[in-house]
Structure formats: structure tokens, C-alpha cells
C-alpha atoms as a printed R data frame, in Angstrom:
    type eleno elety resid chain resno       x       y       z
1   ATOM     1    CA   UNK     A     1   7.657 115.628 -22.302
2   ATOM     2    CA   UNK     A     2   4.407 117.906 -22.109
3   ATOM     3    CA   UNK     A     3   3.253 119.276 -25.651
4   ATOM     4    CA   UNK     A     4   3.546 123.035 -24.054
5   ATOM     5    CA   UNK     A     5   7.481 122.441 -23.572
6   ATOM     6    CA   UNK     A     6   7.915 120.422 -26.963
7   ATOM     7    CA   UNK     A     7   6.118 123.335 -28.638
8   ATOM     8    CA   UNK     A     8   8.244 125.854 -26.531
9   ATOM     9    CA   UNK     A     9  12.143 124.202 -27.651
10  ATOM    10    CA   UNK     A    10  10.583 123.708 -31.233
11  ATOM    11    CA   UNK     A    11  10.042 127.507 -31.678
12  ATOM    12    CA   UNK     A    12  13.559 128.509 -30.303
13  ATOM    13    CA   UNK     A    13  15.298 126.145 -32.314
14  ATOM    14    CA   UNK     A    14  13.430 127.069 -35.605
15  ATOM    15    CA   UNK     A    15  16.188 127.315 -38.205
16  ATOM    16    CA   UNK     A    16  14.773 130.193 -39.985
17  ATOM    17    CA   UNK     A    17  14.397 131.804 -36.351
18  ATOM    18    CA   UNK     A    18  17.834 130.979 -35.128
19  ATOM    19    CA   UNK     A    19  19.485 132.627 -38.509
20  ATOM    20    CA   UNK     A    20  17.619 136.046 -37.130
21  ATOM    21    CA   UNK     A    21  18.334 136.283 -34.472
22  ATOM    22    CA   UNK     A    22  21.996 135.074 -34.389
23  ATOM    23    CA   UNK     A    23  22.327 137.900 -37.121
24  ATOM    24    CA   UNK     A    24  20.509 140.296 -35.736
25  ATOM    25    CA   UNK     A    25  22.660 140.237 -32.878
26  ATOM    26    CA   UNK     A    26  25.932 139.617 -35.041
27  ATOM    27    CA   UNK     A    27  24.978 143.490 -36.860
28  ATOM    28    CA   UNK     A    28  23.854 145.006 -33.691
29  ATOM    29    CA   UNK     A    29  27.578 143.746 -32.075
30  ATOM    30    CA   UNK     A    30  29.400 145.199 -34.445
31  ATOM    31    CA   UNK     A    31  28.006 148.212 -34.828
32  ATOM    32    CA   UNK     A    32  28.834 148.790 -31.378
33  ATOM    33    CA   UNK     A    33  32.584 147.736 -31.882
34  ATOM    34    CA   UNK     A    34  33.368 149.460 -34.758
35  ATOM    35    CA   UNK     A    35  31.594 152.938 -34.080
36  ATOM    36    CA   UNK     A    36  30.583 153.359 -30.375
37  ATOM    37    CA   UNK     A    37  33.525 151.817 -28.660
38  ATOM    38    CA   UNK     A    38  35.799 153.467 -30.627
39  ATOM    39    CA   UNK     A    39  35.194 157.006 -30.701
40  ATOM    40    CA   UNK     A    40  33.433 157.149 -26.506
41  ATOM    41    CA   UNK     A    41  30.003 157.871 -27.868
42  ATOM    42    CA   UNK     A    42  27.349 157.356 -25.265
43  ATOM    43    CA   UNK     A    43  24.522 154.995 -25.970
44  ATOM    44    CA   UNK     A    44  21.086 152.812 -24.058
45  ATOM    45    CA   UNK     A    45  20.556 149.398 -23.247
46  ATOM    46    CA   UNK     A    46  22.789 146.798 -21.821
47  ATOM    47    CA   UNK     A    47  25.686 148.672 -23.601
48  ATOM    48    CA   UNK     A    48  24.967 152.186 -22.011
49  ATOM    49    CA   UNK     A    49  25.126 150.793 -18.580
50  ATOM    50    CA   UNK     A    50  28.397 148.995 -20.030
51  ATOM    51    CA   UNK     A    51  30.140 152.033 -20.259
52  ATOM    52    CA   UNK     A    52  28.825 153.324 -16.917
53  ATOM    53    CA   UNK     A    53  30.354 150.145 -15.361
54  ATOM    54    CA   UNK     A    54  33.317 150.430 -17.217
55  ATOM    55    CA   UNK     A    55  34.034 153.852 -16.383
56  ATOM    56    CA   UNK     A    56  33.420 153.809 -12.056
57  ATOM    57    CA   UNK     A    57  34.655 150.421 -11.853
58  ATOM    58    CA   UNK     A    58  36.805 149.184 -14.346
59  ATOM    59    CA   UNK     A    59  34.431 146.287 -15.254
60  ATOM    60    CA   UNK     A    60  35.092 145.063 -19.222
61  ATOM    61    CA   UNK     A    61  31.966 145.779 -21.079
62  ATOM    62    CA   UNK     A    62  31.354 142.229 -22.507
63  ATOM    63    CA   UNK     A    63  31.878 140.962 -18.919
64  ATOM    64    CA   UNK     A    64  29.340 143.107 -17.570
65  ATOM    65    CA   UNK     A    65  26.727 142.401 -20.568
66  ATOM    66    CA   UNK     A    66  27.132 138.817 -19.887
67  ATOM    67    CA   UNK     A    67  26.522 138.968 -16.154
68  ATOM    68    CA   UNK     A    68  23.642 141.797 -16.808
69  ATOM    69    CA   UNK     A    69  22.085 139.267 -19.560
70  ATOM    70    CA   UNK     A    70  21.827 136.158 -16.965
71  ATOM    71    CA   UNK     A    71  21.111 138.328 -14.290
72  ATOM    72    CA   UNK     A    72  17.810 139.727 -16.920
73  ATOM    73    CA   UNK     A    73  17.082 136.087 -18.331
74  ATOM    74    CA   UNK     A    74  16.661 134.961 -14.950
75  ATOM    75    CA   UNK     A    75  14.354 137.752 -14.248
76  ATOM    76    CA   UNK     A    76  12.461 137.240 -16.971
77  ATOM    77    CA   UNK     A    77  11.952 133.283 -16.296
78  ATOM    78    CA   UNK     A    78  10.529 134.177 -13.117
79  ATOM    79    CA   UNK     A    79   8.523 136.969 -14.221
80  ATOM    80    CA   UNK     A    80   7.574 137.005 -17.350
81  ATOM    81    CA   UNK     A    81   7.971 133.124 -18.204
82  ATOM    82    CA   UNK     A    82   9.897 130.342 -19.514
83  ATOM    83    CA   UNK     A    83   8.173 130.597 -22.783
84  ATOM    84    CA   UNK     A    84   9.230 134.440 -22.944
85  ATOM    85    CA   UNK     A    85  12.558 133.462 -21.406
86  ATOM    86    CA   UNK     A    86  13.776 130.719 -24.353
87  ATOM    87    CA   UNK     A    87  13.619 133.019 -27.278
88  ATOM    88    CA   UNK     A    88  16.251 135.564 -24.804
89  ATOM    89    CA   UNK     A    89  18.865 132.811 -23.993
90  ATOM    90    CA   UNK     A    90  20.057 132.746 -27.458
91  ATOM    91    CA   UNK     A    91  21.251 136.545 -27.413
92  ATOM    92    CA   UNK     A    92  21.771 135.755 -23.639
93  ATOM    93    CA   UNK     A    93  24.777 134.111 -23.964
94  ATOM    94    CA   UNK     A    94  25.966 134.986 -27.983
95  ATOM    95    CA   UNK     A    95  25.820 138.973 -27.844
96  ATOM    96    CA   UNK     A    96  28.671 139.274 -25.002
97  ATOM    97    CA   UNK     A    97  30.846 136.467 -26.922
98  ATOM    98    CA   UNK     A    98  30.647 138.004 -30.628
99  ATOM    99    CA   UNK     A    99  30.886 141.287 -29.270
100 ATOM   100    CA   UNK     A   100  34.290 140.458 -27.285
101 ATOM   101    CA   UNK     A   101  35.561 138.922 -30.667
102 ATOM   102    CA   UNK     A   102  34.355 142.035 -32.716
103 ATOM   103    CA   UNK     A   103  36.647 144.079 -30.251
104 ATOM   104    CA   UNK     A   104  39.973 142.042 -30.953
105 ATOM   105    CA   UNK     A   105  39.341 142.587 -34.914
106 ATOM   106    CA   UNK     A   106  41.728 145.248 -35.590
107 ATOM   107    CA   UNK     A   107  39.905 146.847 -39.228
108 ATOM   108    CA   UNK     A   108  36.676 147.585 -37.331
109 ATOM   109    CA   UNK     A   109  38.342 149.995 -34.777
110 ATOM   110    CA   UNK     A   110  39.884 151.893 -37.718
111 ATOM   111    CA   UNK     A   111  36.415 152.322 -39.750
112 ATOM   112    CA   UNK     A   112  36.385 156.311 -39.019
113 ATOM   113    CA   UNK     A   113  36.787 158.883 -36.438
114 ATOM   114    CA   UNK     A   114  34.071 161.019 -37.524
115 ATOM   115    CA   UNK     A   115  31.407 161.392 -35.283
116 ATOM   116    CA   UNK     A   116  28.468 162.304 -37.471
117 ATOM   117    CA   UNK     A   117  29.354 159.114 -39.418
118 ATOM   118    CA   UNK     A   118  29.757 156.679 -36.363
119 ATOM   119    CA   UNK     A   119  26.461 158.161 -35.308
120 ATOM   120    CA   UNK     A   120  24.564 157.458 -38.349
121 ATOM   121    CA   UNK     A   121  26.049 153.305 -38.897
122 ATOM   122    CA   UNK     A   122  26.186 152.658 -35.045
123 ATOM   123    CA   UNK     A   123  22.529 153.923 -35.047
124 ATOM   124    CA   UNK     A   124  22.147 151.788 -38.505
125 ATOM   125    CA   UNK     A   125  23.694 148.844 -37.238
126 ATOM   126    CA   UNK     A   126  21.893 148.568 -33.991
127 ATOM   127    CA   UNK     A   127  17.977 149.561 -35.110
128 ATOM   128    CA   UNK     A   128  18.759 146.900 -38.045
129 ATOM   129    CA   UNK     A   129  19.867 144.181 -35.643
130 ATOM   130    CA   UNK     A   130  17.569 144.867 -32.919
131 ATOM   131    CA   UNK     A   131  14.360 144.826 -35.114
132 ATOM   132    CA   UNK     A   132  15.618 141.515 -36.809
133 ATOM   133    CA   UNK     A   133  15.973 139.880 -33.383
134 ATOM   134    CA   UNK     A   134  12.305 140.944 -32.013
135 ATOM   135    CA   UNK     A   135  10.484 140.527 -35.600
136 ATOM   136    CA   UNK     A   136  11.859 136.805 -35.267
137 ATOM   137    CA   UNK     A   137  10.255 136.764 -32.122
138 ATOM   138    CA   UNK     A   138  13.277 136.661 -29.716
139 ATOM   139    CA   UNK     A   139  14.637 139.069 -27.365
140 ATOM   140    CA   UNK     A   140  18.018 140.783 -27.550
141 ATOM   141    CA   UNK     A   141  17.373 140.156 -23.626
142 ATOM   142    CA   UNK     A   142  18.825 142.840 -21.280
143 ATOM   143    CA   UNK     A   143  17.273 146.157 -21.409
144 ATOM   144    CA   UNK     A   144  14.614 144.772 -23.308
145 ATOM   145    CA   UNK     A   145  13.293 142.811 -20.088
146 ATOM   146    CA   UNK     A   146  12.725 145.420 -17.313
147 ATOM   147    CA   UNK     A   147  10.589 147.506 -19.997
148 ATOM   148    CA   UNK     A   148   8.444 144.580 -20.272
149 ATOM   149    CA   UNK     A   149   8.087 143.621 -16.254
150 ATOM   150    CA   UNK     A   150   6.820 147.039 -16.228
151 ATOM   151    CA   UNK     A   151   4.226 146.511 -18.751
152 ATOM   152    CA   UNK     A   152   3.133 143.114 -17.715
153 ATOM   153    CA   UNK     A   153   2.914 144.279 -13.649
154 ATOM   154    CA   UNK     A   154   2.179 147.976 -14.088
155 ATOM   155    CA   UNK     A   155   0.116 148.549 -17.577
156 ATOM   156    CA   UNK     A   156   3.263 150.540 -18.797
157 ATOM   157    CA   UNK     A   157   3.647 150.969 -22.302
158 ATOM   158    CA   UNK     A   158   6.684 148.899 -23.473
159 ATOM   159    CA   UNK     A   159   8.193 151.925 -25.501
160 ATOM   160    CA   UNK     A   160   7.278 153.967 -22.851
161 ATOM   161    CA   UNK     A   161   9.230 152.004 -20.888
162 ATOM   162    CA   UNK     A   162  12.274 151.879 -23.395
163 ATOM   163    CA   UNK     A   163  12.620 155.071 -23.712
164 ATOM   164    CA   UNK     A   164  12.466 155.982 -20.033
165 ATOM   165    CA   UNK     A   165  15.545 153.243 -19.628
166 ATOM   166    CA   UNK     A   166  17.613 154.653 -22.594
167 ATOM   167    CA   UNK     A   167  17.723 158.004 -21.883
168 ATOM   168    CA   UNK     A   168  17.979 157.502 -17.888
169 ATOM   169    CA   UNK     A   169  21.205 155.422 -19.151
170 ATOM   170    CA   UNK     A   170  22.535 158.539 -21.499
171 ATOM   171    CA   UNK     A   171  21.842 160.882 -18.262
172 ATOM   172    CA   UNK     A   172  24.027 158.827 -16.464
173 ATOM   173    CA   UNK     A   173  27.234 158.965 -18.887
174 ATOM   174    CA   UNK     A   174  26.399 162.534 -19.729
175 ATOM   175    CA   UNK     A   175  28.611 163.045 -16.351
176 ATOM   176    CA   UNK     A   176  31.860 161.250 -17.922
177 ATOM   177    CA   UNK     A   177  31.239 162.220 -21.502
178 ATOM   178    CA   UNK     A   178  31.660 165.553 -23.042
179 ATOM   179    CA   UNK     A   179  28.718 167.546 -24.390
180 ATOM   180    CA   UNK     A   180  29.295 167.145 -27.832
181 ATOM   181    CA   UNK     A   181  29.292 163.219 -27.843
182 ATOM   182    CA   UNK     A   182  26.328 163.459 -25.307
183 ATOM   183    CA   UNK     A   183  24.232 165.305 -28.459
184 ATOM   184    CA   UNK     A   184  25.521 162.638 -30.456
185 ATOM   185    CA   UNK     A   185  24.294 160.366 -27.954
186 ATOM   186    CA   UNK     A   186  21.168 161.305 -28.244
187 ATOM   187    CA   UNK     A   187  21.023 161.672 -31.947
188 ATOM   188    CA   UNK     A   188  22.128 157.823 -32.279
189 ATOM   189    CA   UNK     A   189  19.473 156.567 -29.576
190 ATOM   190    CA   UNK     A   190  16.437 158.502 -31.872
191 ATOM   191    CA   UNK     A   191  17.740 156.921 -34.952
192 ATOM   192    CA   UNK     A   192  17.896 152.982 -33.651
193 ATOM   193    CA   UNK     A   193  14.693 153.683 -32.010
194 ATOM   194    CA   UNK     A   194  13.184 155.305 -35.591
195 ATOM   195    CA   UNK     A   195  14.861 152.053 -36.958
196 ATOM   196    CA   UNK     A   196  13.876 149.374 -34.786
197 ATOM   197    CA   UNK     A   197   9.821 150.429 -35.976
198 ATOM   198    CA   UNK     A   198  10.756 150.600 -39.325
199 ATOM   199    CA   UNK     A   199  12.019 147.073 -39.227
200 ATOM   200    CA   UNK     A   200   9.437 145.502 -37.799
201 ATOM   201    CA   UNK     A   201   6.972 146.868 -39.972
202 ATOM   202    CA   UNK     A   202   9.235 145.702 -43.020
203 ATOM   203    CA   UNK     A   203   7.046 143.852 -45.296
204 ATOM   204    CA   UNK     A   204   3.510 144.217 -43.646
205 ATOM   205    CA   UNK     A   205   2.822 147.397 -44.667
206 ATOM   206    CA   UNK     A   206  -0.474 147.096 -47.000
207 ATOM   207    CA   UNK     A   207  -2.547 149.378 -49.287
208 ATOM   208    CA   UNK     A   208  -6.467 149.845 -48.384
209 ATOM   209    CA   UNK     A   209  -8.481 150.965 -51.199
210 ATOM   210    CA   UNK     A   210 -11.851 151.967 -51.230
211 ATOM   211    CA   UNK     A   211 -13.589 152.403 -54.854
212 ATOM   212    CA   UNK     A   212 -16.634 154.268 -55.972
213 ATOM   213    CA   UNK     A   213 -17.925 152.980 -59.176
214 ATOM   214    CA   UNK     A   214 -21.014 152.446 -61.477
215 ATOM   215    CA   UNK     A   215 -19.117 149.463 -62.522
216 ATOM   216    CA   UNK     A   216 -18.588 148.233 -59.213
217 ATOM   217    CA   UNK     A   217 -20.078 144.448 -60.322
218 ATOM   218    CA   UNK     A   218 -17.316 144.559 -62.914
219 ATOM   219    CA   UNK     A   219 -14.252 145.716 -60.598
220 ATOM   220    CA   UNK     A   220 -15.076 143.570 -58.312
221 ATOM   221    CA   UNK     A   221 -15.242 140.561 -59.931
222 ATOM   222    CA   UNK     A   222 -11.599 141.566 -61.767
223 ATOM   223    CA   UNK     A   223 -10.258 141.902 -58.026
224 ATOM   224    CA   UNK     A   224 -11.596 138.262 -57.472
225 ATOM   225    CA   UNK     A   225 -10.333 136.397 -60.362
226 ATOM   226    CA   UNK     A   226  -7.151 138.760 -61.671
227 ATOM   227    CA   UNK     A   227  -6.370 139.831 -58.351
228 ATOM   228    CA   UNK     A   228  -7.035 136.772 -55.885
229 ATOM   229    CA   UNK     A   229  -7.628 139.095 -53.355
230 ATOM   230    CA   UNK     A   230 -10.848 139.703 -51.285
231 ATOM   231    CA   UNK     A   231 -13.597 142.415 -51.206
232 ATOM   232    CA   UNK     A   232 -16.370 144.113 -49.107
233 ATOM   233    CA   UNK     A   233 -18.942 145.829 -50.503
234 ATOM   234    CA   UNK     A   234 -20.919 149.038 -48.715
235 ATOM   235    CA   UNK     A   235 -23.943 150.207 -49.690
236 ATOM   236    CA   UNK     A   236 -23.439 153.925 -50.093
237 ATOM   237    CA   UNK     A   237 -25.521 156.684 -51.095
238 ATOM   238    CA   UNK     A   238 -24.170 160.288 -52.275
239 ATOM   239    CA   UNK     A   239 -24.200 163.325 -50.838
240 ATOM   240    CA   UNK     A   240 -25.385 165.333 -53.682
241 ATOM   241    CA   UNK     A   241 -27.755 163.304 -55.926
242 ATOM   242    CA   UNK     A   242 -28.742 160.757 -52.919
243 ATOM   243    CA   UNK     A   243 -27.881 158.111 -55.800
244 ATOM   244    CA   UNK     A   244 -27.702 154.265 -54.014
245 ATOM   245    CA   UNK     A   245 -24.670 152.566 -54.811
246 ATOM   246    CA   UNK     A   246 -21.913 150.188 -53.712
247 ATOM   247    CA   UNK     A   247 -18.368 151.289 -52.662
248 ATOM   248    CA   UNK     A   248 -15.748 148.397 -53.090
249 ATOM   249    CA   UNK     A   249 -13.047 148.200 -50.369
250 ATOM   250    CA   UNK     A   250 -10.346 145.788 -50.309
251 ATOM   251    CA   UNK     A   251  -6.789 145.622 -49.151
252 ATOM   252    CA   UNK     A   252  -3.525 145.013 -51.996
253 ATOM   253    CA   UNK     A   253   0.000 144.513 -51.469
254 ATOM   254    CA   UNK     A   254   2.250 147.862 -52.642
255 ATOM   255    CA   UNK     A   255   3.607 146.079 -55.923
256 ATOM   256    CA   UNK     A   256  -0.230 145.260 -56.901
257 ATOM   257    CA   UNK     A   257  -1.355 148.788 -56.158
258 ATOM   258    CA   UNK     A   258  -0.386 150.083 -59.626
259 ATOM   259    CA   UNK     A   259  -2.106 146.727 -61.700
260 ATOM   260    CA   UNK     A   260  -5.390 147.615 -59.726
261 ATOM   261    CA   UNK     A   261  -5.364 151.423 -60.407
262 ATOM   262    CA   UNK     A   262  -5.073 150.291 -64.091
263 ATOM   263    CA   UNK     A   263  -7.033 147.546 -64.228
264 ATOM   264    CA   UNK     A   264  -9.705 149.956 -62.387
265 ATOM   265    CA   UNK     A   265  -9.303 152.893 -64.933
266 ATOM   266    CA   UNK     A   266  -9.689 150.395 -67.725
267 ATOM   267    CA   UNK     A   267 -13.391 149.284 -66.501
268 ATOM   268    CA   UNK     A   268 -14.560 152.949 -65.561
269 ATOM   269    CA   UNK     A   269 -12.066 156.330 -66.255
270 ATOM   270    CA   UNK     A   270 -14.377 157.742 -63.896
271 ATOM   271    CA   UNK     A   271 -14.128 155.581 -60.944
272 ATOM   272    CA   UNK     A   272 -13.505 157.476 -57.244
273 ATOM   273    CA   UNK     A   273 -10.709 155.909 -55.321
274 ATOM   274    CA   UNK     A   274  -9.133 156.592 -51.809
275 ATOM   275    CA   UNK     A   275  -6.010 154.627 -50.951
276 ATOM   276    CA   UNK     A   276  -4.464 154.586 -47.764
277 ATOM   277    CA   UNK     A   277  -1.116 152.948 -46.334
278 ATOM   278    CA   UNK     A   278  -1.999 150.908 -43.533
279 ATOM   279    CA   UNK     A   279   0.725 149.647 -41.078
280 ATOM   280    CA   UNK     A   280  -0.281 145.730 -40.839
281 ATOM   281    CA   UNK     A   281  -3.352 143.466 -42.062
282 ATOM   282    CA   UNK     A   282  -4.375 140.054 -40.526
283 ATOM   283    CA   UNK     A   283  -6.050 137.922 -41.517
284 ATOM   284    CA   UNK     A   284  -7.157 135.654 -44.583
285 ATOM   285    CA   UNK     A   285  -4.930 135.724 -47.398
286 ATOM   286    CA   UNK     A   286  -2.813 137.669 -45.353
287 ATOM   287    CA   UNK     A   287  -1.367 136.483 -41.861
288 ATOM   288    CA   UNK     A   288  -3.452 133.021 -42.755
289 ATOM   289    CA   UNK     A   289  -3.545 131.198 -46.046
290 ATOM   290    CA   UNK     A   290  -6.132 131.962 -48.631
291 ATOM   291    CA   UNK     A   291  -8.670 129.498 -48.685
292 ATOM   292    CA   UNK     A   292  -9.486 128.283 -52.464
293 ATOM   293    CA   UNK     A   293 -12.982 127.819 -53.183
């Protein structure tokens, strides 16, 4: 067996990857039973074009999802790759089958009837379970797949792409569905989008700090050793006084923001800091392990 395709079945069968994504899926399924289903809201993906099939020809929705999946993961193996294509066959095959068994479980069709509220946890539910599934780095598979042909063949963005599909899916029930859950619709595609970011950003968002000090020797050498976190120093001069110094910048997680504003003040009450949220950081210490010296 080649090392490519040993490395290829060892990162889809990853435990802590397989748990994801089999829950992921599991929260996103539900959500769909127990508030979309239900009360005839309109939704994207593989589910939208569910209920489209489901209404003109009678086809069951987790019938249709489980033909559309293959039909996608076959696609995407010839397309996009087998090495794309293994982290989709999990949700593949399990998203039809747990969300047929979701259906026959007679509590989560009796949740609520209110609209605003099957909105709000169908939304919930899906973002959460599709931004588990791609932040393990899987695939819910589907709708997911012709987003990304487009950006691999045609430079399209993929969210471009995603919402394009999505909303060309809620056109196409908006001729079935009255107005009302059509707005709703809508409303519940924005908030699993919204959520799906928000999940995948989950845990890499960062502080950057940049510190103006006559003690800048001193704070940086407490960032070192108290810290354990790294620094870069620019030479700066100000604008007023054209007085050479050294600004400190270096990057913190959020609970060790508040020890380095403190530890800061301690060493200089005067000291100038700028602190910005930043989105991700790789890198050492970060996305690769520290290196002790």
C-alpha cells in the first residue's frame, strides 16, 4: 500500500475526527427533523432540493439525500479527488440514515409549532453541525461539493458559491411555500451561514498587541519568561519629540490578555498599548509546537 493512501485512510479514520463529524452530522439531522420538517419551512443544501423533490415527485427526502450524496461523492472523486472524497463518505452514507431515524422519533416532531422558534434552533442546529463537520476537516458532502468544483475549475469563491446554491434552492420552493415561511426561509439560511463562520473560527481567535514603552527591555523579557509567548521588536520613532524607541508586538490568547495588561501596567503605568482581535494565528507556539530553548 503506497504511503499517500495509508496517510489518506489514517486521516478519515482518526477517532477524534470520526466523533466530529459523526456529531456534527447527528445535530445538523435533527435539527432538520424536529424544526424544518415539521412546520414546511424552506431551507438550502441537499435538504432544500429535498423538499423540491418531495413536493413535484413524491420522492422521500432521506431517499433523495442518499442518492444526491453518492451521486456528489462520486463527483467529487473524479473532480476534486479521492483525498477530498474520503473525509465526504462518512456523512455520505450516515446523514440520510440518522436523519430517516430522527423522523420516526415521535417527541422531536412535537418540539413547537412556532415559527420564529423553529427558525432560530433549526438555524442553531444546522450552523453548529455543519461547522463541526468542516472544522474536522470532512465534508457534510452534497451541496458542499458543486460550490467547490466551481472554485477549483472556475476561481469562484467557495461562499460565493454557497450562497448562490442556497438561495437558488429557496427560489425554487418559494413557488410551493407560502410567503411567510419563505421570509423565514431566508432568515434561517443567514443564521446557519452566520453560524457555520462562527464555528470554525471557535478557538483560534487571538489577541495582537502592540506596546509602546520606555520599559520595553523589561516587558519584554516578562512576556518571555511569565508569558512563554514570543515577541518582535520595531524600532519606532515618535511623531512629536522624534524620540527612538522600540514598540513590542506579540500575539496572546483571550484568557492571557488581562495577566499581560496587568503585568504591563505594573512595569510602566504609562505604557501605550493597541490590541486588536485577530481571526487566526499560525505558526510557532501556535498551529506548531513551541520550541524550548
Amino acid at each position: 500500500m503506497k504511503a499517500e493512501t495509508k496517510k489518506e485512510l489514517k486521516d478519515i479514520f482518526d477517532l477524534k475526527r470520526l466523533f466530529f463529524v459523526i456529531l456534527g452530522n447527528t445535530i445538523y439531522a435533527a435539527g432538520i427533523a424536529a424544526f424544518v420538517l415539521p412546520t414546511g419551512l424552506i431551507t438550502g443544501g441537499t435538504t432544500g432540493l429535498g423538499l423540491i423533490a418531495n413536493q413535484y415527485f413524491q420522492i422521500p427526502i432521506e431517499l433523495f439525500a442518499a442518492a444526491f450524496n453518492v451521486t456528489m461523492f462520486i463527483l467529487a472523486v473524479l473532480v476534486l479527488g479521492k483525498s477530498f472524497a474520503l473525509t465526504s463518505l462518512i456523512s455520505t452514507f450516515y446523514f440520510p440514515v440518522i436523519l430517516g431515524v430522527f423522523q420516526k422519533v415521535e417527541v422531536l416532531q412535537n418540539l413547537t409549532d412556532d415559527l420564529m422558534l423553529c427558525t432560530i434552533f433549526s438555524g442553531l442546529c444546522i450552523g453548529v453541525g455543519i461547522g463541526m463537520v468542516i472544522k474536522a476537516g470532512a465534508s457534510t458532502g452534497g451541496m458542499d461539493i458543486p460550490p467547490l468544483i466551481f472554485n477549483k475549475k472556475m476561481g469562484v469563491p467557495v461562499s460565493v458559491g454557497l450562497y448562490v446554491f442556497d438561495f437558488s434552492i429557496l427560489i425554487g420552493q418559494m413557488f410551493f411555500r407560502d410567503t411567510e415561511k419563505s421570509l423565514y426561509g431566508i432568515l434561517l439560511v443567514m443564521i446557519y451561514t452566520v453560524l457555520v463562520d462562527k464555528v470554525l473560527l471557535m478557538g483560534k481567535n487571538q489577541m495582537q498587541v502592540k506596546i509602546i514603552s520606555d520599559e520595553y527591555e523589561k516587558i519584554n523579557a516578562m512576556i518571555h519568561q511569565k508569558l512563554d509567548r514570543g515577541t518582535t521588536l520595531y524600532k519606532t520613532e515618535t511623531g512629536y519629540l522624534h524620540k527612538d524607541g522600540f514598540a513590542i508586538f506579540t500575539v496572546v490568547s483571550n484568557r492571557e490578555l488581562p495577566k499581560l495588561n496587568e503585568m504591563v501596567l505594573e512595569i510602566d503605568s504609562k505604557a501605550f498599548m493597541v490590541i486588536n482581535q485577530v481571526s487566526e494565528v499560525k505558526g510557532r507556539g501556535f498551529t506548531l509546537g513551541k520550541i524550548k530553548m
